[in-house]
PASE-65693 format. One line per 4 residues: number of its first residue (from 1); for each residue x, z, y of C-alpha. Coordinates in steps of 0.02 Angstrom, whole numbers, plus 32768, in hexadecimal, padded with zeros to 4 digits. Layout:
N
NUM> X/Z/Y | ...
This chain:
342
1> C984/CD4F/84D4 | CA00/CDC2/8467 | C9B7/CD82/83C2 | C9E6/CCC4/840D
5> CA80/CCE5/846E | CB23/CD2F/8466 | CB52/CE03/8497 | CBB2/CDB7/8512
9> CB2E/CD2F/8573 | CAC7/CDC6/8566 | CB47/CE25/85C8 | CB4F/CD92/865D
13> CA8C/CD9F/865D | CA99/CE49/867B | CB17/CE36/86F5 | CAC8/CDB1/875E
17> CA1A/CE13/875A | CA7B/CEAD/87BC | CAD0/CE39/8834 | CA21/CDDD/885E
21> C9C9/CEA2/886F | CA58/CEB8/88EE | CA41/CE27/8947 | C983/CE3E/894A
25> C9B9/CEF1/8999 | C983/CF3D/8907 | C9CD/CFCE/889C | CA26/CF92/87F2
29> C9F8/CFBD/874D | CA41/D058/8704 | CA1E/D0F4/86D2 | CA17/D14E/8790
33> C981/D0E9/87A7 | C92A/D0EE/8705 | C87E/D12B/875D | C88F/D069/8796
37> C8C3/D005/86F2 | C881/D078/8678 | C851/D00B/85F5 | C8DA/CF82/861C
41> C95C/D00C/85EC | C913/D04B/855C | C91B/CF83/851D | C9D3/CF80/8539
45> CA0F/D029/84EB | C996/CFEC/845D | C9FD/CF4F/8455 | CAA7/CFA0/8468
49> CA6F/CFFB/83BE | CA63/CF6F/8354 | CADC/CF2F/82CC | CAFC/CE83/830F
53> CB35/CEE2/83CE | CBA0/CF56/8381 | CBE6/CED9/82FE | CC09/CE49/8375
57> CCAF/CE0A/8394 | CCDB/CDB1/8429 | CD50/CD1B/83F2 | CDF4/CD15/8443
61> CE3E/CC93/84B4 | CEA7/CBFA/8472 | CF32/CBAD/84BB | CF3D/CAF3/84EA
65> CFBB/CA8B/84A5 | D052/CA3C/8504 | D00B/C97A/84F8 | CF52/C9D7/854C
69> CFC8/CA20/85C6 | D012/C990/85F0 | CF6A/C936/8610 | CF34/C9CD/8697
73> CFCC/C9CB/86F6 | CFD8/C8F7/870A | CF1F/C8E8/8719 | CEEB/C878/87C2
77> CEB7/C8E5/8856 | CE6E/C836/88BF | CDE8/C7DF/889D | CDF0/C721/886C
81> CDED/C6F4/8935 | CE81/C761/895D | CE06/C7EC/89AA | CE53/C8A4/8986
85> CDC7/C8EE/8907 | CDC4/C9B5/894E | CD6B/C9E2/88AF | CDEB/C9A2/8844
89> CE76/C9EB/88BB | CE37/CA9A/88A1 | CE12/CA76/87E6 | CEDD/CA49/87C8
93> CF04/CACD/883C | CE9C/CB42/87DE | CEE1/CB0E/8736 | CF94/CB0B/8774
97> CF87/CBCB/87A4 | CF38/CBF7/8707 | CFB1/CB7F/8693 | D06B/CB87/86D9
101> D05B/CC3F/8717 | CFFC/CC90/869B | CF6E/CCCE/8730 | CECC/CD11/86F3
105> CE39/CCC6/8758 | CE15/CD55/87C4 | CECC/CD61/87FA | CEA9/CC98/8837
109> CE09/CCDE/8897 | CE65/CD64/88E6 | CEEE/CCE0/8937 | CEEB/CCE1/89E5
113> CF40/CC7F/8A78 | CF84/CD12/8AD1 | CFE6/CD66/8A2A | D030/CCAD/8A16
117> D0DF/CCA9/8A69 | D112/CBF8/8A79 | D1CD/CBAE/8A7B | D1C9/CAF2/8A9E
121> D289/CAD6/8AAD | D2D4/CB2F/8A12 | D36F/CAD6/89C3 | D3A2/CAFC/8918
125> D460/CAFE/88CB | D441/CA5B/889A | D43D/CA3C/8966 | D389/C9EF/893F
129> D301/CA20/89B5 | D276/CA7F/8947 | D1FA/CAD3/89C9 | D188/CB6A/8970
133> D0F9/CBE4/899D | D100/CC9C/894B | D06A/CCE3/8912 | D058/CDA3/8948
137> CFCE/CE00/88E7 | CFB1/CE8A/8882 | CFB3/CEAD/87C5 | CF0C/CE6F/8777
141> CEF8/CF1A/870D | CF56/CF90/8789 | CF2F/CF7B/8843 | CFA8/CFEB/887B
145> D046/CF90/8846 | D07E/CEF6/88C2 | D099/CE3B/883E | D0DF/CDAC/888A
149> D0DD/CCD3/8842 | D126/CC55/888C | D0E0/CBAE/889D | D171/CB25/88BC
153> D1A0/CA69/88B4 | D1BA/CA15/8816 | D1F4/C96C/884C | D289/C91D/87E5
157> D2F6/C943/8888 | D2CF/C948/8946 | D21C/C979/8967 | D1A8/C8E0/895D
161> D113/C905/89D0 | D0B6/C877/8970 | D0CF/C8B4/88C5 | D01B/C8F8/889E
165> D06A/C93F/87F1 | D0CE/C9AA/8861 | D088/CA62/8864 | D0B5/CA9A/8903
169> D05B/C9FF/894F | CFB2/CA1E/8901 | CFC1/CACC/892A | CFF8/CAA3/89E2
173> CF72/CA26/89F5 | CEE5/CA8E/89CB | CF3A/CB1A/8A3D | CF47/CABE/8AE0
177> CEA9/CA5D/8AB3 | CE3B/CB0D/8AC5 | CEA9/CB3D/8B6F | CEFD/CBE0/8BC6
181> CE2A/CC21/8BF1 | CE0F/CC3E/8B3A | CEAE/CC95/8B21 | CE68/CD3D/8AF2
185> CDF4/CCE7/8A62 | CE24/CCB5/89C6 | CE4C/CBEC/89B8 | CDD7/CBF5/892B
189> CD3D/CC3E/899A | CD0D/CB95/89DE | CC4F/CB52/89DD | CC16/CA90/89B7
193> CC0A/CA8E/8A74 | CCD7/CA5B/8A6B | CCB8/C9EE/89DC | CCFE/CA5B/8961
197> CC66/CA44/88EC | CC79/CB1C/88CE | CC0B/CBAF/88F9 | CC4B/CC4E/8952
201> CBD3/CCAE/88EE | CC2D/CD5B/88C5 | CBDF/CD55/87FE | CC2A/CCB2/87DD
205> CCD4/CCC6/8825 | CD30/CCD8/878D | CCA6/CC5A/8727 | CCCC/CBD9/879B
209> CDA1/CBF3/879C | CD90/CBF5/86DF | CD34/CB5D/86DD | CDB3/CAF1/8737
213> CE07/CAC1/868D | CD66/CA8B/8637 | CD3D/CA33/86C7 | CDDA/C9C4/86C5
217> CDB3/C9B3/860A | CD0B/C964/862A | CD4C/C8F3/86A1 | CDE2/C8AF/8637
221> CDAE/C8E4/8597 | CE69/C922/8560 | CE22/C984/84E4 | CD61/C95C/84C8
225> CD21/C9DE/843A | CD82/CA67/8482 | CD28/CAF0/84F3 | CD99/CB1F/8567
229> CD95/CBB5/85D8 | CE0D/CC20/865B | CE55/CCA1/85D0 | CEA3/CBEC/8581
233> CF10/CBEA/8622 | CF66/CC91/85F1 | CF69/CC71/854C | CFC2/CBCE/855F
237> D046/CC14/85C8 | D08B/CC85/8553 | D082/CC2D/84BA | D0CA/CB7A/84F7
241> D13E/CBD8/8569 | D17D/CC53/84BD | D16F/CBC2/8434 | D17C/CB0E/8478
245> D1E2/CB3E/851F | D259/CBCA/84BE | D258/CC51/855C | D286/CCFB/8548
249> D203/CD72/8536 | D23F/CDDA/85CD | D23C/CD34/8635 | D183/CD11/8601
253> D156/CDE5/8640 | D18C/CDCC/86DD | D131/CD29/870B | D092/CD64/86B0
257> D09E/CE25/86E9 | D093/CE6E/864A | D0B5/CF36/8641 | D0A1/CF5A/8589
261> D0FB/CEDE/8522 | D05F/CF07/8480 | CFE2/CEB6/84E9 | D05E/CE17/84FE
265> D08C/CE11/8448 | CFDE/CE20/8430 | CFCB/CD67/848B | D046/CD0A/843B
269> D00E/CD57/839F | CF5B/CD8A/836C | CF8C/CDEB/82D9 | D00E/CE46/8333
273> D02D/CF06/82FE | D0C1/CF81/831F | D0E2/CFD6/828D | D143/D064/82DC
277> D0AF/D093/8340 | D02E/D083/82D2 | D096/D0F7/8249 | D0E1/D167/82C0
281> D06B/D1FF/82A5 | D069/D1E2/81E1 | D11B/D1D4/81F9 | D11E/D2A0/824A
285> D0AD/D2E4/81E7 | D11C/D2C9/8147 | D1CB/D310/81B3 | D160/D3A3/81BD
289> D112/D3AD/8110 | D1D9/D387/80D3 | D211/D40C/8148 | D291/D39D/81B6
293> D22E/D396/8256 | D1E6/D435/82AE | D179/D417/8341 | D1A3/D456/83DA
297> D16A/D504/8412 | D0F5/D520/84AB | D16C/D59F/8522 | D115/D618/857B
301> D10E/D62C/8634 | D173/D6BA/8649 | D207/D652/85D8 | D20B/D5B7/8644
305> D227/D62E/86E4 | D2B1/D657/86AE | D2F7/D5BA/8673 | D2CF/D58C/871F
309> D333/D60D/8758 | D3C0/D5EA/86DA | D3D3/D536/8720 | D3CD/D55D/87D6
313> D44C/D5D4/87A7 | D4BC/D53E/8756 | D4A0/D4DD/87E5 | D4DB/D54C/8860
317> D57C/D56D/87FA | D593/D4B3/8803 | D582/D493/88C0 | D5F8/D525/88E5
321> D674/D4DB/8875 | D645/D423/88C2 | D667/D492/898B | D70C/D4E7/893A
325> D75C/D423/8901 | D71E/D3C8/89A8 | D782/D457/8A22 | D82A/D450/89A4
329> D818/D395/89A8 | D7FA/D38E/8A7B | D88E/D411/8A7B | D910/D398/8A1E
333> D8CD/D306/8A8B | D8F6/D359/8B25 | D9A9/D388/8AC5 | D9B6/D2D4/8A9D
337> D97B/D29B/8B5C | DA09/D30A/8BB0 | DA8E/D2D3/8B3E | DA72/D22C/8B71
341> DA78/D244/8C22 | DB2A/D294/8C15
């Protein structure tokens, strides 16, 4: 199978052989059960040796262009009977999350109902009514850190509740369609028993979300020898909203939640390399070697004691001189109080 494949449709083999073990109640293949999977082990270190693992590449992501954009966001969420198509909701809903807000696919499967708060009657300065839902979540690659998107109305002025280009009406839609009882599971979770035409199943949640976009593809063939796949979503966020929209890049971090503004250069350009990093060693090695940088020396515990001490000592000379200025100011406002009075 590696000789025919790719490293990384060996990797998803892999993967889904562990998840069906666990299923089956069975332990997973690594190295704390090797009296089990002996042999299949020693196949996959012996594989993770050769040249073609260790050489491989995985190709990166490419962006869509604004005229494939275009196509997702207009495409037709009824069928040709006026019957609301839920596969196709999700689909556009899917794509929307992953194209306008720059979400990767497992921050679409970890949207639920109950971290959606919901304003139905906001009005704008333009005294248009524009209702929105904001996204609560998490940071994709730091769990600890609290993200927010918001999902509003883009009708040319009042909110049209028949305007199925509108993003806040696909995303309402598919929200009341699933109902308050599924409020603590993601909107994405649903079975084909809601006619959703998606599986729950945990090893393809992020498979399925990222297939939303080639799914719409094969349907309206906006771009038919393209592959297209969930990291395009991100991709095409930054680089339409940097080069054909002309945002800031600060404006693009805070809707895509990017921390370290290398790995976001790094999107909108592959090539991307900061020279004052990459040189800054080099760079202090010769100051030294030319003798106009000395490093810093190590102090000793018994030293930074006392510099301890020292600054305590500073401190305290400053809040007795803060104590001193506050009574000779209360002093000539109780001066200043009497005078008044006479």
């Amino acid at each position: 199978m590696w000789a025919k494949y790719k490293r990384s449709s060996f990797e998803l083999f892999l993967s889904y052989i562990n998840w069906a073990l666990t299923t089956s109640g069975l332990p997973k293949i690594t190295d704390q059960h090797r009296h089990i999977y002996i042999t299949s082990l020693d196949l996959i270190k012996t594989i993770k040796k050769s040249k073609k693992w260790r050489l491989y590449v995985a190709d990166g992501a490419s962006s869509l262009n604004e005229t494939e954009c275009k196509a997702i966001a207009t495409c037709c969420v009824r069928s040709a009977d006026g019957r609301m198509r839920k596969d196709w909701l999700r689909d556009k809903v899917a794509s929307c999350l992953l194209i306008k807000h720059g979400f990767h696919p497992v921050d679409c499967w970890r949207v639920k109902i109950q971290n959606c708060s919901h304003n139905p009657t906001y009005v704008d300065r333009a005294m248009e009514r524009k209702p929105y839902y904001i996204i609560n979540g998490h940071k994709t690659k730091d769990a600890g850190k609290k993200v927010s998107n918001v999902v509003s109305c883009g009708c040319a002025h009042d909110h049209d509740e028949e305007n199925w280009n509108c993003e806040y009406n696909l995303f309402h839609t598919l929200v009341t369609d699933l109902g308050v009882e599924r409020s603590q599971q993601g909107i994405f979770h649903c079975t084909n028993k809601g006619g959703y035409g998606w599986s729950n199943r945990g090893q393809q949640k992020t498979e399925t979300i990222g297939k939303s976009i080639q799914r719409i593809n094969k349907r309206i063939q906006f771009a038919p020898k393209k592959k297209c796949t969930g990291a395009m979503g991100r991709k095409t966020f930054i680089t339409l909203s940097r080069k054909f929209f002309g945002f800031e890049d600060e404006k693009i971090k805070d809707e895509s939640h990017h921390a370290d503004h290398n790995a976001y250069m790094r999107y909108v350009d592959g090539g991307y390399m900061n020279v004052d990093s990459q040189t800054l060693i080099s760079r202090t090695f010769q100051e030294f070697e030319q003798r106009r940088y000395l490093p810093p020396r190590p102090e000793s515990f018994p030293r930074r004691v006392r510099n301890v001490e020292h600054n305590l000592g500073q401190l305290t000379e400053s809040v007795d001189m803060l104590i001193k200025l506050l009574i000779t100011f209360l002093k000539q406002l109780k001066k200043l109080q009497s005078f008044t009075v006479l």
